[in-house]
C-alpha positions as CSV (number, residue, x, y, z in Angstrom):
1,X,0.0,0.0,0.0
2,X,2.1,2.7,-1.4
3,X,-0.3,5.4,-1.2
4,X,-0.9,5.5,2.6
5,X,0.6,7.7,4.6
6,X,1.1,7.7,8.3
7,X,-0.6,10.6,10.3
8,X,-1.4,12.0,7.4
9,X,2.1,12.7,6.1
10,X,3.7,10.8,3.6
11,X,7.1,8.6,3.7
12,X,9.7,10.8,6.0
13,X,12.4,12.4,3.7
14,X,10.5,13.6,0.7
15,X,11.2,16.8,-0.6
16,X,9.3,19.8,0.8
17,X,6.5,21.2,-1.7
18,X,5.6,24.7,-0.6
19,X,2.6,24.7,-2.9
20,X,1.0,21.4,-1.5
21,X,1.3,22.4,2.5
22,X,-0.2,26.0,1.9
23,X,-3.1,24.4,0.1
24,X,-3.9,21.9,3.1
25,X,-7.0,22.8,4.8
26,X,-4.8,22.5,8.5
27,X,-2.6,25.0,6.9
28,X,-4.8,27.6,6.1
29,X,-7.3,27.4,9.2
30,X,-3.8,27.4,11.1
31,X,-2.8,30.3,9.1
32,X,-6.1,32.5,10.1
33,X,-5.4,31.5,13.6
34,X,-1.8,33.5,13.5
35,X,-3.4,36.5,11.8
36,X,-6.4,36.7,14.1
37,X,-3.9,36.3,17.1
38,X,-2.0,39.7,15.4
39,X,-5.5,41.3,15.1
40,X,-6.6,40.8,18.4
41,X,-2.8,41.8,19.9
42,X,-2.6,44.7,18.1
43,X,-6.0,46.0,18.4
44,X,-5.5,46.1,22.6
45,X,-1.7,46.8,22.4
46,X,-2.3,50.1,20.1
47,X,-5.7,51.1,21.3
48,X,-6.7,49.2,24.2
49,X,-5.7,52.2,27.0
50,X,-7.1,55.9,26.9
51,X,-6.6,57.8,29.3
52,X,-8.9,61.5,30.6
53,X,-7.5,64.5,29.7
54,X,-7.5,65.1,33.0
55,X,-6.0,61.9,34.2
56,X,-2.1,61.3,33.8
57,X,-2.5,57.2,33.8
58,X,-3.7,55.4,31.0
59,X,-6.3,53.4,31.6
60,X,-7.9,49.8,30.0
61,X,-10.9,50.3,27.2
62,X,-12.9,47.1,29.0
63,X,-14.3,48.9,31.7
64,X,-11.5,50.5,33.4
65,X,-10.2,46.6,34.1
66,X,-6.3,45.8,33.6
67,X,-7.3,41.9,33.9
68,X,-9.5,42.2,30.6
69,X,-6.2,44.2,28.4
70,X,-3.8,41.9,30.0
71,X,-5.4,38.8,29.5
72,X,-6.2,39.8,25.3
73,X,-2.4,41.0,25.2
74,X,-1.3,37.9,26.9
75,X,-3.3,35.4,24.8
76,X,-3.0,37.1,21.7
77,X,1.0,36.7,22.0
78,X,1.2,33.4,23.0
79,X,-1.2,32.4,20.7
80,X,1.0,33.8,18.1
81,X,3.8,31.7,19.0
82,X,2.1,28.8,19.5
83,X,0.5,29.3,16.0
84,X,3.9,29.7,14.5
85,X,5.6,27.0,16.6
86,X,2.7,24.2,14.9
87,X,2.8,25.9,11.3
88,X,6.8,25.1,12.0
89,X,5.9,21.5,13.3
90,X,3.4,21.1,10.1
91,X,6.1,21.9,8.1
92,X,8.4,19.6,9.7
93,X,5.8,16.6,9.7
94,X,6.6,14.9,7.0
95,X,10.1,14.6,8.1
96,X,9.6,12.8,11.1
97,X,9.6,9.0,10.7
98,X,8.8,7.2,13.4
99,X,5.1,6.4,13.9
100,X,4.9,6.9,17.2
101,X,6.4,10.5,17.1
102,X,3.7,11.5,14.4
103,X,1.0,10.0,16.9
104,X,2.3,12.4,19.6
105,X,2.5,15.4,17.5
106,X,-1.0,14.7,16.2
107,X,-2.0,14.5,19.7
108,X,-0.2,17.4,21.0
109,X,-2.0,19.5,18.4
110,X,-5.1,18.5,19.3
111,X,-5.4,18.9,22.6
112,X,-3.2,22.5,21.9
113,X,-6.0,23.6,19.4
114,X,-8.8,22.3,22.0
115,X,-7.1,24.2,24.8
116,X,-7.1,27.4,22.8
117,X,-10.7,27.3,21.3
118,X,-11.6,27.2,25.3
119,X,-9.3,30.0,26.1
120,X,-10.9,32.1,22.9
121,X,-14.4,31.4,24.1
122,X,-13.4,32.5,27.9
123,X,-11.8,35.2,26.2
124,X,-14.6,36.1,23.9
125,X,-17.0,35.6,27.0
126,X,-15.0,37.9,29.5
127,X,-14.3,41.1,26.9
128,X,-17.4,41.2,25.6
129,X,-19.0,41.5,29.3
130,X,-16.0,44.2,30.5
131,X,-17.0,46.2,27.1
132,X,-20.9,45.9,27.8
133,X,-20.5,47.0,31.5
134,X,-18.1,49.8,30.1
135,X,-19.1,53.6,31.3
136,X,-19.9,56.1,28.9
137,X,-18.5,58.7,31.2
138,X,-14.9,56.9,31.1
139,X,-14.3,57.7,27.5
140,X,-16.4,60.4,26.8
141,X,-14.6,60.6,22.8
142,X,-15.2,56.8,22.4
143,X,-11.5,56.0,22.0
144,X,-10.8,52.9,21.1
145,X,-14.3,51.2,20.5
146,X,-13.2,49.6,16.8
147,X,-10.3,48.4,18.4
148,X,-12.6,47.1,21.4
149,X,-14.8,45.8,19.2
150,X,-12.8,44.2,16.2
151,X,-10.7,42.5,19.9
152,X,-14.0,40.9,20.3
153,X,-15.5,39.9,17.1
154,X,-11.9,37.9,16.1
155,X,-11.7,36.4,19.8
156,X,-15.0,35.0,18.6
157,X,-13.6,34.0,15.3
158,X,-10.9,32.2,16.9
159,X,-13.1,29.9,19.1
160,X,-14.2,28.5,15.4
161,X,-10.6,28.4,14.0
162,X,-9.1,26.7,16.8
163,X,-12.0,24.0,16.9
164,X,-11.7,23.7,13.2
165,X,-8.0,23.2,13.9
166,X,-9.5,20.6,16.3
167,X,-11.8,18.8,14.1
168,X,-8.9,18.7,11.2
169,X,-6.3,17.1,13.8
170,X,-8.8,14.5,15.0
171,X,-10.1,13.5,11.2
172,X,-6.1,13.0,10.5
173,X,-5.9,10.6,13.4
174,X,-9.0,9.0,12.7
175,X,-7.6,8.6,9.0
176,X,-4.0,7.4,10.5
177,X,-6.0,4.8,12.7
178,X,-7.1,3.0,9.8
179,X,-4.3,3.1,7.7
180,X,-3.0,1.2,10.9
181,X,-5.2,-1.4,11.1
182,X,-5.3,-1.8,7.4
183,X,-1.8,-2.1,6.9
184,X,-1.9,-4.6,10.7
185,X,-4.5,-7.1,8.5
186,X,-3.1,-6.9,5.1
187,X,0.6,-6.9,5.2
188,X,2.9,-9.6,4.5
189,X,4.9,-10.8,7.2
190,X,8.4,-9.9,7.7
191,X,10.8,-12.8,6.8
């Protein structure tokens, strides 16, 4: 069975084909999770604190809470490195050749992609209330609110890009799983 491939990858040391990886579906939805964690960084890091004219400290958009800027700061940065850290390991995949290393990279991204659609929705969740409870009176000139908002609306796009990351890692397992068996009932022994 030459055209199976083990966790979804095919035999370890083929040459790297640019064109193929950025037209895998895991690639692209992996892709919109690194941009969306530079949206939502960059939205709270360059508009995310106003402050009074009257007041020398610059304070956080979401209600007047540091928690709410630090956490969307926070996440967005380390979900930017762990986006680029997998897009590396993606790249890398097809290199690795032992069975059981695939299986644990597989696994890892899983449960990493689980772990940060959870985080996105808590995120998601947590701004959304700080910007609803939000005083008028604290930014009278409305600093801010695309940022604010544009921060929400793509932590709520990444709760669907990191659970499509999800779905994708488990249907490659799934896939891998049978080639398993398959290959456990069909081939020839060893002499």
């Amino acid at each position: 069975m030459d055209g199976f491939q083990a966790y979804g990858a095919g035999k370890a040391g083929g040459a790297f084909d640019p064109l193929t990886f950025l037209r895998q579906p895991q690639t692209v939805v992996g892709v919109l999770c690194w941009l969306f964690s530079i949206v939502i960084l960059g939205c709270v890091a360059n508009e995310g604190y106003v402050n009074r004219p009257n007041e020398v400290e610059e304070f956080c958009i979401f209600n007047r809470n540091q928690i709410a800027c630090n956490y969307a700061v926070s996440m967005g940065t380390l979900c930017f490195l762990c986006c680029t850290t997998f897009l590396a390991l993606d790249v890398y995949f097809p290199q690795i050749s032992g069975v059981k290393d695939r299986k644990k990279a597989v696994m890892a991204d899983i449960g990493v992609s689980a772990l940060w659609s959870l985080v996105w929705f808590v995120g998601f969740c947590f701004l959304a209330n700080q910007w609803q409870v939000s005083k008028e009176d604290d930014n009278p000139l409305n600093e801010g609110a695309d940022a604010a908002r544009a921060t929400i609306l793509f932590c709520f796009f990444s709760v669907f890009t990191w659970g499509g990351l999800t779905l994708l890692s488990l249907e490659r397992l799934k896939r891998v799983s049978f080639e398993e068996e398959y290959n456990k009932l069909f081939s020839p022994p060893l002499a």
